[in-house]
VOGU-147206 format. One record per residue (C-alpha): residue in three letters; x, y, z; residue number from 1. Coordinates in steps of 0.25 Angstrom, whole numbers, plus 2048, in hexadecimal, padded with zeros to 3 digits. Example, Ala and Ser with C-alpha at 12.3 -4.5 7.8 and 13.67 -1.06 7.14 Angstrom:
<marmis>
ALA 831 7EE 81F 1
SER 837 7FC 81D 2
</marmis>
This chain:
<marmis>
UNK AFC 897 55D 1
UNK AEE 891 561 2
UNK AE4 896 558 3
UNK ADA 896 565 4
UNK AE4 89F 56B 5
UNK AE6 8A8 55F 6
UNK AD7 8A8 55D 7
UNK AD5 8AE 56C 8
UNK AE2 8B9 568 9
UNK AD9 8BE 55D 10
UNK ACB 8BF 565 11
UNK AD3 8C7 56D 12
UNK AD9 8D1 565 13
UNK ACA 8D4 55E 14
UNK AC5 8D9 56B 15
UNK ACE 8E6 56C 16
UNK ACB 8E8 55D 17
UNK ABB 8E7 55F 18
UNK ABC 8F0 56B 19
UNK AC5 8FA 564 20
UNK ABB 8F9 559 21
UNK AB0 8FD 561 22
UNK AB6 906 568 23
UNK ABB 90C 55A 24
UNK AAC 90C 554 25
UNK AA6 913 562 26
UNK AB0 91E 562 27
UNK AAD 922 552 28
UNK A9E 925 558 29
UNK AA7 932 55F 30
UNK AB0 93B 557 31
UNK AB9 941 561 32
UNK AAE 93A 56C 33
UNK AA5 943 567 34
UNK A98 93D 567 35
UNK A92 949 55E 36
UNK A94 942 550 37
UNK A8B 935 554 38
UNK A81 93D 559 39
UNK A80 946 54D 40
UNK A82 93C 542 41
UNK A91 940 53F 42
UNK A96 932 53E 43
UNK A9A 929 535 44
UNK A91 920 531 45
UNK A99 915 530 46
UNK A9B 918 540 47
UNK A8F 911 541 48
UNK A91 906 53C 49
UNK A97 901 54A 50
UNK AA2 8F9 542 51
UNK AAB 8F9 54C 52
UNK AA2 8F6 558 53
UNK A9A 8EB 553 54
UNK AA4 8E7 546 55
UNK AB0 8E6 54C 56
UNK AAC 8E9 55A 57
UNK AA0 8E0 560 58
UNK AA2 8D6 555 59
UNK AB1 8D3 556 60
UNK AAE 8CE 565 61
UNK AA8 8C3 55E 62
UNK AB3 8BD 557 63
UNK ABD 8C1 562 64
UNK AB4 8BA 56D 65
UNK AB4 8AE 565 66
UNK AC2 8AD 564 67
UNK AC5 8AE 570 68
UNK ABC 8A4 574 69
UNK ABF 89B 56B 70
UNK ACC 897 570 71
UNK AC4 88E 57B 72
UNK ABF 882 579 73
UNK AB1 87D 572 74
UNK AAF 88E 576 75
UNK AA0 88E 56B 76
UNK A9B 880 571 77
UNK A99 87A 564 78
UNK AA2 86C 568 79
UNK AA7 864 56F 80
UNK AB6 865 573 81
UNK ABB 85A 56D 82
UNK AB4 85B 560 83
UNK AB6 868 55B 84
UNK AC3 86B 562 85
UNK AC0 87A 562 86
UNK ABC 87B 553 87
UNK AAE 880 557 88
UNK AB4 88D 55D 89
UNK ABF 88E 554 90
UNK AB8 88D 547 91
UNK AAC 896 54B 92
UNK AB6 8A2 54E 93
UNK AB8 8A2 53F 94
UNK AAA 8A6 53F 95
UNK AAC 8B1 54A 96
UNK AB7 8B6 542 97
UNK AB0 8B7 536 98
UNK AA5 8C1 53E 99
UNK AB1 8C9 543 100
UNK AB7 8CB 534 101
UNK AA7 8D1 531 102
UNK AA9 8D9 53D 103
UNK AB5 8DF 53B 104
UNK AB3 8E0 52D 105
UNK AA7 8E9 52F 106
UNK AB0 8F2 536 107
UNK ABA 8F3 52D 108
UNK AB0 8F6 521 109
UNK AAA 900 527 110
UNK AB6 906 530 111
UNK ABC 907 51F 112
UNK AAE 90D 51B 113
UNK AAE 915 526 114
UNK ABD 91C 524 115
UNK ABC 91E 515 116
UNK AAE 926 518 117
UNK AB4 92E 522 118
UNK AAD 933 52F 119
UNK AA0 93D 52E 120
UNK AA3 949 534 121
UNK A9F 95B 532 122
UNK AA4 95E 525 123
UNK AA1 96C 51F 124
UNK A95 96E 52B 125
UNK A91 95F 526 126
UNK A92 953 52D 127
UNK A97 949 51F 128
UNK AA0 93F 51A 129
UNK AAC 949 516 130
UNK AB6 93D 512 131
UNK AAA 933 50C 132
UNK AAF 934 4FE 133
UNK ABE 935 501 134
UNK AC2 927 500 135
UNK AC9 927 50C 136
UNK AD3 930 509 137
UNK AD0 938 514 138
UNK AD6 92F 51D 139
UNK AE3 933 518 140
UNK AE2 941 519 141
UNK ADF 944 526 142
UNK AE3 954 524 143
UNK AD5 958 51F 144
UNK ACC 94E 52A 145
UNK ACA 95A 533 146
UNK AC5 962 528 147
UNK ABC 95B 521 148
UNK AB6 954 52E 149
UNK AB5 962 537 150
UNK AAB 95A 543 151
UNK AAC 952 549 152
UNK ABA 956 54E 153
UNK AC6 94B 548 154
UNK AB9 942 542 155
UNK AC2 93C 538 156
UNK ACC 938 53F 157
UNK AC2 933 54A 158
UNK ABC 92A 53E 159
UNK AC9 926 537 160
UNK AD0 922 545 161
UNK AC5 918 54A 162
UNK AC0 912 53B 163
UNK ACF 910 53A 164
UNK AD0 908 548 165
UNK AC2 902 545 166
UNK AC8 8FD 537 167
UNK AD6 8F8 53D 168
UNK ACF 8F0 548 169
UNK AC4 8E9 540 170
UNK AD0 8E5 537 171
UNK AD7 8E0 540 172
UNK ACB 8D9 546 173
UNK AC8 8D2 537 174
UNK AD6 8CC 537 175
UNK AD4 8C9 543 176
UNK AC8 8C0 542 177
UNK AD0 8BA 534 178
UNK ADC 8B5 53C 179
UNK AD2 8AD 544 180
UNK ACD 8A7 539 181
UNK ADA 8A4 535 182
UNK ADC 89F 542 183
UNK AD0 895 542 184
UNK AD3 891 535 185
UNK AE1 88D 539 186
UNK ADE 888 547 187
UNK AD3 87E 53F 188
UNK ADF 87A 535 189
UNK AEB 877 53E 190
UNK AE5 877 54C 191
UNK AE1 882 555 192
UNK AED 880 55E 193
UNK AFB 880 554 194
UNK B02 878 561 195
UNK AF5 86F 55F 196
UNK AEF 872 56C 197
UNK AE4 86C 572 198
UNK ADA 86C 566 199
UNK ADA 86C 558 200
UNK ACF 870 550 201
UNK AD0 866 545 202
UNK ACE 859 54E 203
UNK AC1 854 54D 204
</marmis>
């Protein structure tokens, strides 16, 4: 397979993980679309972190732009055609790549930071961290969520559901952005194009 079109396959498939991730990240600010909590100060404070709107959301778009694009020509300008052979847009998406495993991987830390505190939520007539010193185990017995979080109504299932999806897709979005590394680092050892296509990256 080309590694040009390989590198437009994965710039592809990161733009419906970043807008899932946003879309994740955006529906934590309303337990049961009830805008109450955020206005009252009954979230998580990891919610604010915006991990998965800017980490794996507005970020990502950069790396899967670039991939994209890079599959043309000379597409950053930096030489002529038939010196660099498209090494300049190549080689650069490693960099890109590199930004979207910081991305992502600020969404996974504080998507796992944010499931082993569990959600904030009116416990005993308090709004408090009922599951912050449980390890996580709560997540694995559900039977006593209701009870220990009374309001909002299903709040840790709410919290666990979308950190879960928020941790799965940034995941995915780091391994991701390492496959294109390995791709580019591939492309620049045996050629872009395994059927030697119109360029190869090592000429001069």
């Amino acid at each position: 397979m080309c590694v040009r079109r390989c590198s437009k396959c994965l710039g592809f498939s990161l733009i419906p993980l970043a807008l899932g991730c946003i879309a994740a990240n955006i529906l934590l600010f309303f337990p049961n679309a009830d805008s109450e909590p955020a206005e009252s100060n009954g979230l998580s404070h990891f919610v604010w972190f915006f991990h998965g709107i800017i980490g794996a959301g507005i970020v990502m778009f950069l790396p899967a732009t670039f991939f994209i694009v890079a599959t043309k020509e000379d597409v950053c300008g930096c030489c002529e055609r038939n010196s660099c052979h498209n090494r300049c847009p190549l080689l650069s998406s490693i960099l890109v790549a590199l930004i979207g495993i910081v991305g992502s991987g600020y969404c996974v830390i504080v998507s796992v930071l944010g499931l082993l505190q569990g959600p904030k939520c009116n416990s005993d007539g308090s709004l408090e961290y009922p599951f912050e010193n449980d390890n996580g185990n709560y997540l694995t017995n559900y039977t006593y969520w209701n009870d220990k979080c009374k309001s909002p109504k299903n709040v840790v299932l709410w919290n666990v559901t979308l950190f879960s999806i928020l941790l799965l897709f940034s995941g995915i979005q780091a391994i991701i952005c390492f496959l294109q590394i390995i791709n580019v680092i591939i492309g620049a050892m045996c050629g872009p194009c395994s059927r030697g296509q119109a360029y190869n990256i090592n000429k001069a």
